[in-house]
C-alpha positions as CSV (number, residue, x, y, z in Angstrom):
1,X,106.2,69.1,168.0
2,X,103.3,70.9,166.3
3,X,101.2,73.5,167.4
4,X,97.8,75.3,166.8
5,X,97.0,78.8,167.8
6,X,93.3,80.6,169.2
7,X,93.2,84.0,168.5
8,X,90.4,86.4,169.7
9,X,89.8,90.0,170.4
10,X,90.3,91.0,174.2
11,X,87.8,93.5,174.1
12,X,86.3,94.4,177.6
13,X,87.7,91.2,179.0
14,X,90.5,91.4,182.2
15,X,94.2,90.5,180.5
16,X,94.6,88.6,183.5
17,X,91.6,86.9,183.6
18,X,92.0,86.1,180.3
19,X,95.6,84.5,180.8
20,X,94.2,82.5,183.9
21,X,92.0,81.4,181.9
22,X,94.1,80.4,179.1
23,X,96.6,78.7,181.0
24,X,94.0,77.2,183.2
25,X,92.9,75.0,179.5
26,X,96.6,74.2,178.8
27,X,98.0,77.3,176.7
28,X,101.8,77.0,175.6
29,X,101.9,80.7,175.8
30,X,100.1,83.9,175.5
31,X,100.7,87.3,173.0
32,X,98.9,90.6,173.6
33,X,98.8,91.9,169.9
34,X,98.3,96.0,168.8
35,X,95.3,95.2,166.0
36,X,95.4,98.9,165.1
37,X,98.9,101.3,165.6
38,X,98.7,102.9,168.6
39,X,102.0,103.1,170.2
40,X,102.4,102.2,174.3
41,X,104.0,104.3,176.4
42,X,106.4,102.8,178.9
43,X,104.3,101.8,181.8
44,X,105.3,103.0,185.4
45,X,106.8,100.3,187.6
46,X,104.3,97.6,188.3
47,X,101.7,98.7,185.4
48,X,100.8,96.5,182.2
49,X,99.2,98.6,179.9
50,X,97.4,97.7,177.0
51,X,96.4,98.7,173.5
52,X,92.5,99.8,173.0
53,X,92.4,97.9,170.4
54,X,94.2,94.3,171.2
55,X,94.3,90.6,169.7
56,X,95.1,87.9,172.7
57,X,96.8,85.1,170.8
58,X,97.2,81.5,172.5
59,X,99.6,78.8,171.7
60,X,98.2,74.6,172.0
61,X,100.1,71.7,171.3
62,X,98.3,70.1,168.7
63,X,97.6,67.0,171.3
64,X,94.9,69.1,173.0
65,X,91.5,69.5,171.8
66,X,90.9,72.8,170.3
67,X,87.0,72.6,170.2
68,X,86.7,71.7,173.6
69,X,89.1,74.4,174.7
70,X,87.3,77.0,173.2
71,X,84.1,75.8,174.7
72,X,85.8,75.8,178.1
73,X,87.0,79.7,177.3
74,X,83.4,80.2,176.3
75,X,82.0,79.1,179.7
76,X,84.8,81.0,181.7
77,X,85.6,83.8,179.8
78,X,82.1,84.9,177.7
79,X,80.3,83.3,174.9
80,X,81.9,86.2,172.4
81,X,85.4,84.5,172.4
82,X,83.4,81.1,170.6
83,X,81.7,83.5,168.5
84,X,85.1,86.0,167.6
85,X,88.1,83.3,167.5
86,X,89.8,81.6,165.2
87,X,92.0,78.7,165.0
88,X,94.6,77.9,162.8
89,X,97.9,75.4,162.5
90,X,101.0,76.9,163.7
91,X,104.7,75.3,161.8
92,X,107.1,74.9,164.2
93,X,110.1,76.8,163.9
94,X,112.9,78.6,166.6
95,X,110.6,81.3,167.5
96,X,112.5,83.6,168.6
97,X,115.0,83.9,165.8
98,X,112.1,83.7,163.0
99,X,112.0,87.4,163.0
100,X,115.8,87.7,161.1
101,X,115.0,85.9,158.0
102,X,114.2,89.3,156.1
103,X,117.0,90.7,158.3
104,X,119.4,92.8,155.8
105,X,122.3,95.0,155.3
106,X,122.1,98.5,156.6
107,X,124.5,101.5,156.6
108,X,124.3,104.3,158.7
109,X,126.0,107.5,158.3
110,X,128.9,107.7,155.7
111,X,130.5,104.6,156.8
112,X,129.2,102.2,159.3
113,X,127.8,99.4,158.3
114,X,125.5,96.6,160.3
115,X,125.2,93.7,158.8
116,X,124.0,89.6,159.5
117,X,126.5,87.4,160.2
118,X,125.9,85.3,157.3
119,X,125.6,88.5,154.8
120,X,128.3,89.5,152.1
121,X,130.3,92.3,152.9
122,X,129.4,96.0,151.3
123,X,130.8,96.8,148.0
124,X,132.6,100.1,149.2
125,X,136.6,99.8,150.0
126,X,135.9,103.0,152.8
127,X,132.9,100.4,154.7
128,X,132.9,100.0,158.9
129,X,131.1,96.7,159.0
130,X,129.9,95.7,162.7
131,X,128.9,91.7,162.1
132,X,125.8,90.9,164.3
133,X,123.7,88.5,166.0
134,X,121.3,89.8,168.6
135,X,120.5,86.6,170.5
136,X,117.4,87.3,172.1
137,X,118.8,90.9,172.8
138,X,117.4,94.8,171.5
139,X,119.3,96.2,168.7
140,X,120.4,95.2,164.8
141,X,120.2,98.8,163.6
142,X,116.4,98.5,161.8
143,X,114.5,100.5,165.1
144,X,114.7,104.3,164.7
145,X,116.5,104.5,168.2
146,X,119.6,102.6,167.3
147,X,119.8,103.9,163.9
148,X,120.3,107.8,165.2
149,X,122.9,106.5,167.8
150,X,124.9,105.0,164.9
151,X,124.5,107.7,162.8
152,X,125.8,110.1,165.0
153,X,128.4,107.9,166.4
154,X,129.6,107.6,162.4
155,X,130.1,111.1,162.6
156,X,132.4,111.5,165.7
157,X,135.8,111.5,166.2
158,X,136.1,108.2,168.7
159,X,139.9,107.6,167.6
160,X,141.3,106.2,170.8
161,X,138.6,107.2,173.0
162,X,136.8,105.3,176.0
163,X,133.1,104.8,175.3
164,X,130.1,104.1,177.8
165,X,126.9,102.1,175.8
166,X,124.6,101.9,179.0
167,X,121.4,99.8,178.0
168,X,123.8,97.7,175.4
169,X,121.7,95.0,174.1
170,X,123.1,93.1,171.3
171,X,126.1,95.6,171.9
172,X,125.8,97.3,168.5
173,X,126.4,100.4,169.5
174,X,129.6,100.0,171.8
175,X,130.9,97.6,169.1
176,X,130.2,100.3,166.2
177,X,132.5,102.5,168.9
178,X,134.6,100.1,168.5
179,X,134.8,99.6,164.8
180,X,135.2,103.1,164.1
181,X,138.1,103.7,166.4
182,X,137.4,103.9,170.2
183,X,139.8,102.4,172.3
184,X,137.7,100.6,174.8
185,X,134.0,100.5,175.6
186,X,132.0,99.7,179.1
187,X,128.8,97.9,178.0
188,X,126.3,97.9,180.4
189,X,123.1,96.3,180.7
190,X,120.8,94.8,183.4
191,X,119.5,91.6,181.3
192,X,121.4,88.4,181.6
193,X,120.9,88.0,177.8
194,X,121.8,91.1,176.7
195,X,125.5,90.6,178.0
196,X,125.6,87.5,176.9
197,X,125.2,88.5,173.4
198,X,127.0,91.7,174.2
199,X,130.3,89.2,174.7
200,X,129.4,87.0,171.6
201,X,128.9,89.7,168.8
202,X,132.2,91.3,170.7
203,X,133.8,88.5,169.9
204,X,132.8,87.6,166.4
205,X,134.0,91.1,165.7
206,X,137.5,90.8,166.9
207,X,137.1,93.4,169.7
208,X,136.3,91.0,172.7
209,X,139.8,92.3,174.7
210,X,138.6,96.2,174.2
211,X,135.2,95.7,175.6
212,X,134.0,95.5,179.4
213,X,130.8,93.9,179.7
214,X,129.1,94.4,182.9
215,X,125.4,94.8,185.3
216,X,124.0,97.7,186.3
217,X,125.4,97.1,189.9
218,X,129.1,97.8,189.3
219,X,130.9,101.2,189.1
220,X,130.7,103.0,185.9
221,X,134.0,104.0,184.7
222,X,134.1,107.4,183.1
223,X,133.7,107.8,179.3
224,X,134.6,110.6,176.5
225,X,131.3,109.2,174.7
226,X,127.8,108.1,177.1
227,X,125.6,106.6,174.9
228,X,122.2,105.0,176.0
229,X,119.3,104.0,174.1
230,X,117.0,103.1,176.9
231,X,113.4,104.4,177.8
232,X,113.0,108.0,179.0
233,X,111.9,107.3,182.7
234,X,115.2,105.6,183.1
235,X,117.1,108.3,181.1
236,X,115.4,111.1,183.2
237,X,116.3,108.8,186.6
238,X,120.0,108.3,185.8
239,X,120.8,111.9,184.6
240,X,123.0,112.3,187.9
241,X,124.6,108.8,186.6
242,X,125.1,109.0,183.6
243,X,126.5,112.7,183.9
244,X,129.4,111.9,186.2
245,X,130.0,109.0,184.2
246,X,131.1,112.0,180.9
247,X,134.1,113.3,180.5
248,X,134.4,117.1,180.6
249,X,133.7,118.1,177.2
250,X,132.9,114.4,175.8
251,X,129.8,113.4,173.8
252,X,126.2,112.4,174.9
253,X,123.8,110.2,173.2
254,X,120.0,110.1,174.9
255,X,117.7,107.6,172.4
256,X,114.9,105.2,172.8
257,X,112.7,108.4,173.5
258,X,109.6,109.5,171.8
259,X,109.4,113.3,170.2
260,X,107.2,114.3,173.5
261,X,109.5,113.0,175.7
262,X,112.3,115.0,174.5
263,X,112.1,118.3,176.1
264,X,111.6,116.4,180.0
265,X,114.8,114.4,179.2
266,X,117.1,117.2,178.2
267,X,115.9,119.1,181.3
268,X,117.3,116.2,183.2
269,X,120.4,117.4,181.5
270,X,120.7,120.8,181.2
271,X,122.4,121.3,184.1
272,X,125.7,119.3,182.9
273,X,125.7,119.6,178.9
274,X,125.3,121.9,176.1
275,X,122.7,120.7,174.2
276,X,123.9,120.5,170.4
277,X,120.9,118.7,168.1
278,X,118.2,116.6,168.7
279,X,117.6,114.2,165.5
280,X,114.4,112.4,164.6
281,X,113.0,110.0,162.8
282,X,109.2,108.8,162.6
283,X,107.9,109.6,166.1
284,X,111.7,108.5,167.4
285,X,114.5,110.8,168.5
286,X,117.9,111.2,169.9
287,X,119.5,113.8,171.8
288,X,123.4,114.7,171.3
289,X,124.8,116.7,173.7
290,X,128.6,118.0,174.9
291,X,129.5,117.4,178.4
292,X,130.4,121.1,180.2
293,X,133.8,122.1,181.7
């Protein structure tokens, strides 16, 4: 099946009128695009929020008739979309797996290596290599959040320890645990998908029976290392959580946070943990911390 794409500044219009209308003419599906680089922050429950300056992108089957789908949008939406959009072909390919051609190799810390399924191995004798394929999940390394988790998990002592990785996505982290010596880890995540390739990349890597993969509903087990690379809101609303879940005088990992949000999270904190560093990395950081006797 082939496929052709409209693409038009939103401008002043409604998001959701514009998606009514959109699907209304037959779209495939719809993309809200940053044109500038203005990063979103995470939205309170219920709230879509938008960049100032955003690109709408529509997907057709090539079947339908562009022009007269654009004169429809024209009519419903404002003559400016005619005037602004463009239409172009669009190859078929797996969409959601496009994204890992250009997907490479990556080493984190002294050791640990992340690398594609496919790739050759690293030419050090001393490498950790975690093999991955993130599904449709968050996390192969290349985000700043995941890489300061693994670089501070590479310098840990996790030699026969238990391991929390709440928020575990592709289950790089708690697999890098894993690799580099933990004894078992409790992944934890609240997306079907994300425990589904959570149990895969477990399994490619040999550590399937050291690994518990499980919702957010069910009992955490306590941990000598809580790592979660999540959003801050959640971070700051699972403090009391997440702090139970440590052992006394075990390891904290807070990521997935911007620079501003770092001083609310660790306050969220304090209370339980000495705080030790906080590493950055663009406008990205992570927050290590020891658990308190």
């Amino acid at each position: 099946m082939t496929f052709y794409e409209i693409e038009f500044p939103l401008a002043t219009l409604s998001s959701d009128a514009v998606e009514e209308a959109l699907f209304e003419v037959g779209a495939s599906s719809i993309t809200f695009v940053d044109r500038g680089d203005e990063p979103v922050l995470e939205p309170k429950p219920g709230e879509v929020r938008l960049w100032s300056d955003t690109l709408v992108r529509a997907l057709f089957q090539e079947s339908s008739d562009a022009a007269l789908n654009l004169d429809r949008l024209a009519t419903s939406l404002g003559p400016h979309v005619t005037r602004t959009a463009r239409v172009r072909a669009v190859k078929d390919q797996v969409w959601e797996r496009a994204w890992l051609t250009d997907w490479k190799s990556l080493r984190f810390g002294r050791r640990l290596w992340v690398c594609p399924r496919a790739a050759d191995a690293p030419d050090d004798p001393a490498a950790v290599v975690v093999r991955l394929d993130p599904g449709l999940a968050f996390g192969t390394g290349t985000h700043p959040t995941t890489a300061l988790c693994l670089q501070i998990l590479d310098s840990l002592t996790l030699q026969g320890r238990t391991v929390l990785d709440y928020g575990c996505g592709s289950g790089i982290l708690g697999i890098a645990a894993l690799k580099l010596g933990a004894a078992h880890v409790t992944a934890v995540d609240l997306d079907t998908q994300a425990l589904i390739a959570t149990r895969d990349n477990a399994a490619r890597n040999g550590v399937a029976a050291s690994i518990t993969v499980q919702g957010i509903e069910a009992p955490l087990a306590s941990a000598h290392c809580v790592v979660a690379n999540i959003l801050a809101g959640p971070l700051i609303e699972l403090a009391p959580r997440l702090t139970a879940a440590c052992e006394s005088g075990g390891h904290l990992l807070l990521s997935g946070l911007l620079r501003a949000q770092a001083y609310a999270v660790k306050a969220a904190y304090a209370s339980g943990f000495d705080m030790v560093q906080v590493i950055e990395r663009d406008e990205w950081c992570c927050i290590y911390a020891r658990r308190v006797t």
